[in-house]
N, C-alpha and C positions, 0 to 999 in steps of 0.2 A: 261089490259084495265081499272079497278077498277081503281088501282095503280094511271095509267098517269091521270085518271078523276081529281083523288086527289089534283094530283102533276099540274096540270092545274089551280083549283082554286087556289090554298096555292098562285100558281107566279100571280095569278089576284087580289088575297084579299093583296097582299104585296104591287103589283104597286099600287093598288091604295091607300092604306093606306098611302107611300112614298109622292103622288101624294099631298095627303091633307096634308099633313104634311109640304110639301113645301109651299103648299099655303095658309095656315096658318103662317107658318114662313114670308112672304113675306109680306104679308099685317098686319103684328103686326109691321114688320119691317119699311113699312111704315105709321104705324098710329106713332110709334114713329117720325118719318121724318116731319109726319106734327104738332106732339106736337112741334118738334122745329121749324121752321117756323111761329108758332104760328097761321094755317091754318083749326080754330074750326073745322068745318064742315068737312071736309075735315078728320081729324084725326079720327070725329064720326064713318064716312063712315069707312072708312080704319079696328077701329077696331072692329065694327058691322059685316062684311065682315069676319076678321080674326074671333071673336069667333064662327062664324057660322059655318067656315072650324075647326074650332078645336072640334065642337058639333059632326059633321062628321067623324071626326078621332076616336072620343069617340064611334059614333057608327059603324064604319068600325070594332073597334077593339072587339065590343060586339056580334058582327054576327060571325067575325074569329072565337074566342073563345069560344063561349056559356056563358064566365060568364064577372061577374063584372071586367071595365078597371084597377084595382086597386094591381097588383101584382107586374108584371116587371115593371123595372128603365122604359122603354120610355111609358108605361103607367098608369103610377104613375108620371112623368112631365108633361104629357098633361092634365091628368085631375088636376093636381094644375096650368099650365097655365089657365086654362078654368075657374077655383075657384076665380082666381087672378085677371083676368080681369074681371070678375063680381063683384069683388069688387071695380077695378077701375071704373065700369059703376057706380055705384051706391053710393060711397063714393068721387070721385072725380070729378074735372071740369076743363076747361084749364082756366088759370088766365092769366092777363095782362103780366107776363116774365116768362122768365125760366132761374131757375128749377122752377116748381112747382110738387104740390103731384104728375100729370100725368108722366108727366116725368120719375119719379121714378120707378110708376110702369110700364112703359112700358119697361123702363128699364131694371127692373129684368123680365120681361116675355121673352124679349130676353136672358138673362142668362139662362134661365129653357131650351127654346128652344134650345140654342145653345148645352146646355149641353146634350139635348133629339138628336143631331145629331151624337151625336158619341155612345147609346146608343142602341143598337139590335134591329130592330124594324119589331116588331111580338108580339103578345102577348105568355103570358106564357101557356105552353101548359096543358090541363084541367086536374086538377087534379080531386078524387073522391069526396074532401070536400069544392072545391071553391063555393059550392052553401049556405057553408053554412052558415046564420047570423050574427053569432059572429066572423066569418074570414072575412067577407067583411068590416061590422063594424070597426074591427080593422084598416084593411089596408086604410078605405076609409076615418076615421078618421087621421089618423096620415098622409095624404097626406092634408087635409085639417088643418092642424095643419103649414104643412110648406106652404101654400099658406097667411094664418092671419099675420104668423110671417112676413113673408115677408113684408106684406101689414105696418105692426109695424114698422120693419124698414126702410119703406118708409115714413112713417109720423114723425119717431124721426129724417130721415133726412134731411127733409124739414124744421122741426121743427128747426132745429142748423141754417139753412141759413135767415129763417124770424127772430131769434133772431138777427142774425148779421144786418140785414136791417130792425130794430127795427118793425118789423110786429109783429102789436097787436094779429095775426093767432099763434103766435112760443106758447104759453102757453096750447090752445085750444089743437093742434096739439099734442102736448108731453100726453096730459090727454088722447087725443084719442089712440095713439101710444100702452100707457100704460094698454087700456082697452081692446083692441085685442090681447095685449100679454096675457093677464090674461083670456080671451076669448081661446086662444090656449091653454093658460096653461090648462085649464076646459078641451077642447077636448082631451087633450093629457092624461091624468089622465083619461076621458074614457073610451080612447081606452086602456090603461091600465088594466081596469078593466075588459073590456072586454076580453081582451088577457086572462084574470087570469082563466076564466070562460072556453077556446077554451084551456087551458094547462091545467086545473084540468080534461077535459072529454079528452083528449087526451094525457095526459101524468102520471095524475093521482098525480101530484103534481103543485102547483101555482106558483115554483122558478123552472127553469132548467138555470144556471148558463153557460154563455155563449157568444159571442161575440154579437150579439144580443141584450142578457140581459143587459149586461156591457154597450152597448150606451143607453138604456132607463135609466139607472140609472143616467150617466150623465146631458141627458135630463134633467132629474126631478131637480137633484140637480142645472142644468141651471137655471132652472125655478125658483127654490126658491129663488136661488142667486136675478136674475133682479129684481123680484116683492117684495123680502120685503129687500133689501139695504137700506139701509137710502140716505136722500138727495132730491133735486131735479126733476122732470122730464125732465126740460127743460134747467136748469142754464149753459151753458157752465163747467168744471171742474167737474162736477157730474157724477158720476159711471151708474147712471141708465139712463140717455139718450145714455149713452155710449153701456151699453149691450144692450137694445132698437135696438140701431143700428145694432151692431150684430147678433142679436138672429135669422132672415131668415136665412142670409145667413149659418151659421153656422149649424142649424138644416138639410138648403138644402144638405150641407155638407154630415154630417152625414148619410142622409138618401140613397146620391148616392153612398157613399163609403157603407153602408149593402148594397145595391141592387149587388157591383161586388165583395166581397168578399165572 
């Protein structure tokens, strides 16, 4: 009787978690629809509507579990959807054509999304140390780390299209682009630090060498590459609006291929 009690909520906490997740998906999907239309108000709605449903899903998934959304692949997407579009609220606006910055980011919210659909969705089941400080920190950092990046390479590639259409925005853009990544680059360094503090009382040394390890390492070395290459932010042929570009999506990479290996 315990049991079936159990086994009752788990299939009620899933549908509806399922439930939000669709309708979050749905209306991010059309806030984009109306960023192309070019339909302001309309797009506000759409994704005031959608982060509310994805605020939901953040706490569908913190009632399931007891602890912070910040562990498994599907929720470690939604809360960098959730991170993403708060920075589209508040760093962007719809402009006179498209593309513009909106665009972009609504963009990649549906790449997070799509990618959080083929993703297990349930939270990770409670371990003894998910309460603990320096483990949230880490994970909660380094998801917010691919939400900036991304936001970066939504402004380095806006930033290439206002060069071509001689918008006096393309220079602005690439300084901003450049200030979020080094913005991530800070949080990701960190949660680094953090980590070193959750492997020294846990492992009892700051290096355990590892697959893991081995992507942070790249990270960093990403990181140093973009931010101090010589050149341009913005100039066409310049390597740093180039990795600019890159740097989202590739960290998003990264971080869904650890979540299934």
């Amino acid at each position: 009787m315990y049991d079936g009690s159990i086994l009752s909520i788990r299939v009620h906490m899933k549908n509806t978690l399922i439930l939000f997740y669709a309708i979050t998906f749905l209306f991010y999907f059309l806030t984009f629809g109306f960023c192309i239309l070019r339909k302001k108000i309309l797009e506000n709605l759409m994704a005031l509507i959608g982060l509310i449903a994805n605020v939901i899903c953040m706490v569908v998934l913190m009632v399931w579990s007891g602890h912070a959304p910040v562990y498994r692949l599907f929720e470690s997407l939604m809360l960098g959807a959730l991170i993403l579009s708060v920075l589209g609220f508040l760093f962007s606006r719809q402009e006179g054509k498209i593309p513009d910055l909106r665009f972009w980011v609504w963009l990649e919210i549906l790449l997070i999304m799509g990618i959080a659909a083929f993703a297990r969705k349930e939270p990770n089941p409670f371990g003894y140390d998910y309460d603990d400080l320096y483990i949230i920190m880490f994970h909660a950092l380094r998801i917010a780390v691919v939400s900036l990046t991304l936001f970066s390479s939504a402004l380095y590639i806006q930033s290439r299209f206002d060069s071509r259409n001689s918008n006096s925005l393309a220079f602005y853009r690439a300084h901003l682009g450049r200030n979020f990544l080094i913005l991530g680059a800070a949080l990701f360094f960190i949660a680094e630090y953090v980590g070193i503090h959750w492997c020294l009382r846990g492992w009892g040394d700051f290096w355990q060498w590892g697959a893991g390890f081995f992507q942070s390492t790249l990270i960093v070395m990403y990181f140093m590459l973009a931010v101090h290459i010589p050149g341009s932010n913005h100039r066409p042929g310049s390597w740093r609006p180039r990795l600019g570009i890159v740097s989202g999506f590739l960290i998003l990479a990264l971080m869904a291929i650890r979540s299934i290996i």
